[in-house]
C-alpha positions, 0 to 999 in steps of 0.5 A: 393247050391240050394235055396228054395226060386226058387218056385213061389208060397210064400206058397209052398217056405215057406214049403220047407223051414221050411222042409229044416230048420228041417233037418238043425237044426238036420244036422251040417254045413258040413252035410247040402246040403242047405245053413240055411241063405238063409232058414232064409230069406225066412221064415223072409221074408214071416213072415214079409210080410204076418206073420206065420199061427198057424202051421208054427209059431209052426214049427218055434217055435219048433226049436227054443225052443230047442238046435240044430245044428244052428248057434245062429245068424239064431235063433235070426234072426228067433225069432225077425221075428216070426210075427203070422198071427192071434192069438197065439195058447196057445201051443207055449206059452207053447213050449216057457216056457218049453224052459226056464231054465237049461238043456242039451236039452235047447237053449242058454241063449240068445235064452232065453232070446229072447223068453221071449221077444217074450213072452212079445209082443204077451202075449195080442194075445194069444188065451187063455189068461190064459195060462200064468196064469197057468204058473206062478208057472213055471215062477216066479221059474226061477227068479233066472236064471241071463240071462232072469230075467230082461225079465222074470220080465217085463212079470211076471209084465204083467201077475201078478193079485192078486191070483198070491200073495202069501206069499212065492213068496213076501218073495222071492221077498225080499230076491232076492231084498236085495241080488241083490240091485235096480236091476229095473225089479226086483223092477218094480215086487215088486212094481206090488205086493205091488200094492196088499199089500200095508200093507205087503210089507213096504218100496217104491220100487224105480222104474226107467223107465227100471223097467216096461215092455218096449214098443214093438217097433213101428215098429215091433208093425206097422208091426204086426198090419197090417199083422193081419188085413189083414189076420184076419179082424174080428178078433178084438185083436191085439197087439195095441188093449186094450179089456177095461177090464183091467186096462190101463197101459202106462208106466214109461214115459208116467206116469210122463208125464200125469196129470191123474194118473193111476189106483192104489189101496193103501188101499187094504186088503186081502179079497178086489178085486182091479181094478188091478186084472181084466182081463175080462169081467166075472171076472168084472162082478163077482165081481163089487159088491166088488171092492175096489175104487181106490187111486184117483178117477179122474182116470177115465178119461183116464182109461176105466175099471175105467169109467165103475165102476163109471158108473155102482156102482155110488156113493156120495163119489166117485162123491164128491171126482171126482168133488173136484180134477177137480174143483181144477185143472180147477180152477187153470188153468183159473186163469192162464189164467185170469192172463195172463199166459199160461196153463199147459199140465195138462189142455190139459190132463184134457179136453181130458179125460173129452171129452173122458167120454163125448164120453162114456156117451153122457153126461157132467158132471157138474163142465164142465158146469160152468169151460166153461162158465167162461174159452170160454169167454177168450179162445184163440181158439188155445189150446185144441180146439178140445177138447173143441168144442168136449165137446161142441157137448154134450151140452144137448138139450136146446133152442138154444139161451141160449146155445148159450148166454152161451157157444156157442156163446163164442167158435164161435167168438174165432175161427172166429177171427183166419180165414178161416183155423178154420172155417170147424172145426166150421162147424163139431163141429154144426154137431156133435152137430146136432147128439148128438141133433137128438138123444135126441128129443122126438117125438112128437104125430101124432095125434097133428095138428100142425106145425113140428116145434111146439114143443119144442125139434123141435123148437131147433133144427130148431133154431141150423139149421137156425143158421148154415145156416145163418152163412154158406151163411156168411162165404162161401160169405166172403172167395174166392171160391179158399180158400173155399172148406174145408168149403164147403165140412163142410157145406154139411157135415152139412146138409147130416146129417141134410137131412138124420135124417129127420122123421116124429113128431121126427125131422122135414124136415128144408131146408137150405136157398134158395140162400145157395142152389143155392150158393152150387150148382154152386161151382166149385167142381163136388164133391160138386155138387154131394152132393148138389144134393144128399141133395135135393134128400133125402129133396124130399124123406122125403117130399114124406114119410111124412104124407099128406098134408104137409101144415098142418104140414110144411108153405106154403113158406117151401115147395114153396121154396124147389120146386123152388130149385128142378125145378131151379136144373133140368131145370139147369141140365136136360132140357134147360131151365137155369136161368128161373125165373118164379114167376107163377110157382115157378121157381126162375131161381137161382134169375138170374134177367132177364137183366142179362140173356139176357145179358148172351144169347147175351153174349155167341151167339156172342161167336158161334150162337149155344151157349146159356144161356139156354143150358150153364149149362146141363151135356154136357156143365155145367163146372163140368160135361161136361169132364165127360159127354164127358167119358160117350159119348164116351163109350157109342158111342163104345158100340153102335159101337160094339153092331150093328158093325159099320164100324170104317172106316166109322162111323161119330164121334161125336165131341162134345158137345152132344145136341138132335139137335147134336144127330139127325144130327149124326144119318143122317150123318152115326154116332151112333143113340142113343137118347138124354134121352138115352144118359142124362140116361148113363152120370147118370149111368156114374157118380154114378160108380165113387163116384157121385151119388148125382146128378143121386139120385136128377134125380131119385127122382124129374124126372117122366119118371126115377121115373117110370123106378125104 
């Protein structure tokens, strides 16, 4: 038999074979001129590769939502495989419902109960999230067909909001209960309904894990994710997505593990509207003002519908009842540890959700102020300390020193007592700090005469820098320059941020310290390098942005000990005149004291005479540019080869290292004739292609004749 996966083209081999699994399905197996498994695999594998459009998904679904002349293993194989590109149209929800139930014309009952299981992964992507709302009547009507009702039950769990509550569909629900005993999905149903009416429907429905709806499974939740976020990028639902809207459900296991419970509501009354029965923004908003507050309060942390009716109809007994269950719990733990025991899941599970409310409202609440300021002096620095530094970085603006005394201070010597390894995560816990900080200073009045760092939020986030330096040039002078590099990658993290948020009377320029600098900059990583440079670039730019003159706003050892850092810098990397020092002109030549740069110069002239120490460190021969100086040369010199069509057999190559002495000599010996600012030009533009822009934007800031070209 001919496949129809021999067309090159995926779109064209789809076509024919969802036209070849039409006539298929309506053809017996004798009939068919084309075999249906091969027909199968190429839908399955173009829908697991690249997912369904609208109207394939609509074809598929067509014929599977009907009773055919294929064979029941194919249609199973085809619906576990219906993967849809981008939303489901609402359509094909309503194709698959009107598939369900009894009837010559139907499909089997274990493409059934398939289809509801479909229905089930892909109810949160559906283009109208309505539709299966408007079918509810239809759907409940089929809970007495014994082959989909455990399926049928977990999406009716999914779909059921409050208006879907009436007093008929309760009382069968009973009924099919008594009759059919603790069936699970049948009692995971009554329980999602006496959610609603507690004082109606009596009785505990006894709930197991198979009573709620099952987790999609990962895989095929992986594969969906990815297939739609490469056809739909901007599209931002998709199955692992929660539009924050609803109430968060996790399921039976996921229940019992958590400290925080979920969302639920025991004290509603008919004429209530409870969190369980929003489903979207409008109806939130259109009924904020009557929503019934739910059983526990504390909720909130992890469910985030629940932080938005907290934060948007505040009020006394909601707050009391918040601070009462975390002043219990929080209380607990540290006793624990006071005690010398370990601390329960239900602290890890407590901190995430505070860290998680900090993330949404920028700030802490209160009972966390005084739980870390008794349980960071005795914190082990091991558990939860990513949520601990994370509700640290939310501290409020405040002199840094008392932050410090308080919290800081405490968190910072735990960590430090584990070793290098913890360090970065200090250093990224001081620069969320910094932003939280940035963003809550006031500016101050350019009309004032005075020093940027004069006034008080100024002052404390100056403070926070001078900290993070010192402490960095510390710890980067502590650890070999092998085991570093994770920290100095957090340092420069750091001061971008620091380097980037400058602006005029709101956040004032603070150059990090002179011998950090120089340290930074002669690591051993082209990368931070790069971004050393990139730091000093973006210093020099809000210097030249900022009002003038800068002395009366900035010390005159400010702005003298960042100059000395930009003319070391390029004399180091620019022109030859490494590790300079002179005082007179504010060159510092890396504090590089003149004995030993002489010793240096003998030093490398005895190694070869056209070595030294003035030159040992420029593009061609500094140790983490020189490779990549090499790559730029070498393209440049076969650009000039083909651009003015030199004779390869002829032409002089250059050996290397490149110099403005090696350059004019090449050029007199029959090689390329570029300049040696032509070339210094092309390594900039060669090392900014590849993710190194720091140090061609340090250039373009601080070299005239390249300032002047821009």
């Amino acid at each position: 038999m001919p496949s129809v996966a021999d067309n090159g083209e995926p779109a064209v081999a789809l076509h024919d074979a969802l036209g070849a699994l039409q006539k298929a399905s309506r053809l017996t197996a004798k009939q068919r001129a084309v075999k249906v498994s091969g027909v199968v695999d190429v839908i399955c594998q173009h829908a697991f590769e690249r997912g369904l459009d609208p109207d394939a998904l609509s074809a598929v679904v067509q014929i599977a939502a009907k009773k055919t002349e294929l064979d029941q293993t194919s249609v199973t194989t085809l619906v576990k495989n219906l993967y849809p590109a981008q939303r489901v149209p609402a359509h094909v929800a309503v194709t698959l419902v009107g598939a369900l139930g009894q009837g010559k014309g139907k499909p089997s009952p274990g493409t059934q109960n398939e289809l509801v299981k479909w229905l089930v992964l892909v109810h949160g992507i559906l283009d109208d999230p309505n539709v299966l709302s408007r079918l509810y009547g239809v759907l409940f009507g089929m809970l007495d067909t014994i082959s989909i009702r455990t399926s049928l039950c977990h999406l009716l769990s999914l779909v059921t909001r409050r208006r879907h509550v009436k007093p008929f569909r309760i009382q069968q629900l009973l009924e099919l209960s008594r009759g059919l005993g603790n069936e699970p999905a049948l009692q995971g149903l009554l329980r999602v309904y006496r959610d609603y009416y507690p004082d109606i429907i009596l009785g505990s429905a006894n709930t197991t894990r198979k009573s709620f709806p099952p987790q999609p499974d990962p895989e095929w939740r992986a594969r969906l994710n990815a297939i739609q976020e490469a056809s739909i990028r901007d599209d931002q639902a998709s199955l692992g997505q929660y539009n924050g809207f609803r109430v968060l459900r996790h399921g039976a296991k996921r229940s019992k593990l958590s400290a925080i419970p979920e969302v639920h509501t025991f004290q509603a009354h008919e004429t209530s509207v409870t969190l369980e029965e929003i489903d979207s923004v409008d109806d939130f908003v259109e009924k904020l003002d009557r929503i019934e507050p739910p059983a526990q309060m504390i909720s909130f942390l992890s469910d985030p519908l629940l932080q938005k009716f907290t934060e948007l109809r505040p009020s006394r007994i909601a707050t009391a009842r918040i601070d009462l269950w975390l002043s219990a719990c929080l209380e607990d733990e540290y006793l624990a540890v006071q005690a010398g025991r370990t601390t329960s899941s239900s602290l890890s599970d407590t901190l995430d959700g505070l860290y998680k409310h900090a993330q949404y409202t920028k700030a802490l609440l209160p009972i966390v102020y005084s739980f870390m300021q008794v349980y960071l002096p005795v914190w082990d620095a091991v558990t939860d300390v990513d949520a601990l530094l994370g509700l640290l970085s939310y501290l409020p603006l405040q002199p840094f020193q008392d932050a410090y005394t308080a919290y800081i201070g405490h968190a910072e010597k735990a960590v430090l007592t584990l070793g290098p390894a913890q360090c970065p995560k200090l250093l990224h816990f001081y620069e969320e700090l910094l932003r939280h900080w940035v963003t809550s200073a006031s500016p101050q009045p350019p009309t004032i005469n005075q020093l940027a760092t004069s006034s008080s939020d100024q002052s404390h986030i100056n403070s926070l820098a001078i900290h993070v330096s010192t402490l960095s040039t510390s710890l980067l002078l502590s650890l070999p320059s092998s085991s570093n590099l994770p920290l100095t990658s957090a340092v420069l993290s750091f001061y971008e941020c620091l380097s980037s948020s400058s602006q005029p009377h709101l956040i004032p320029i603070i150059i990090p310290q002179q011998f950090l600098v120089y340290h930074l900059a002669q690591s051993p990583s082209v990368t931070s390098l790069s971004r050393i440079c990139g730091i000093l670039g973006a210093y020099k730019t809000a210097f030249d942005k900022h009002p003038k003159p800068n002395s009366r706003y900035y010390p005159t050892e400010v702005t003298t000990t960042f100059n000395c850092c930009l003319k070391d810098l390029y004399n180091l990397l620019w022109i030859a005149h490494s590790l300079i020092m002179e005082p007179e002109k504010n060159v510092a030549g890396f504090l590089c004291k003149p004995p030993l740069r002489v010793a240096l110069h003998k030093y490398l002239g005895s190694l070869d005479q056209k070595y030294s120490v003035a030159s040992a460190f420029n593009f061609s021969c500094n140790p983490s540019l020189a490779s990549l100086s090499a790559s730029a040369w070498r393209a440049m010199e076969e650009s000039e080869i083909v651009e003015k069509q030199y004779d390869r057999q002829a032409v002089n190559y250059h050996k290397g290292p490149v110099s403005q002495t090696s350059l004019q000599v090449l050029a007199n010996r029959g090689g390329v004739d570029v300049g040696y600012e032509e070339y210094k030009v092309q390594v900039l533009e060669w090392t900014a292609a590849r993710g190194l822009e720091g140090v061609s934007a340090f250039m373009h800031t601080t070299v005239k004749t390249l300032r002047e070209d821009v």
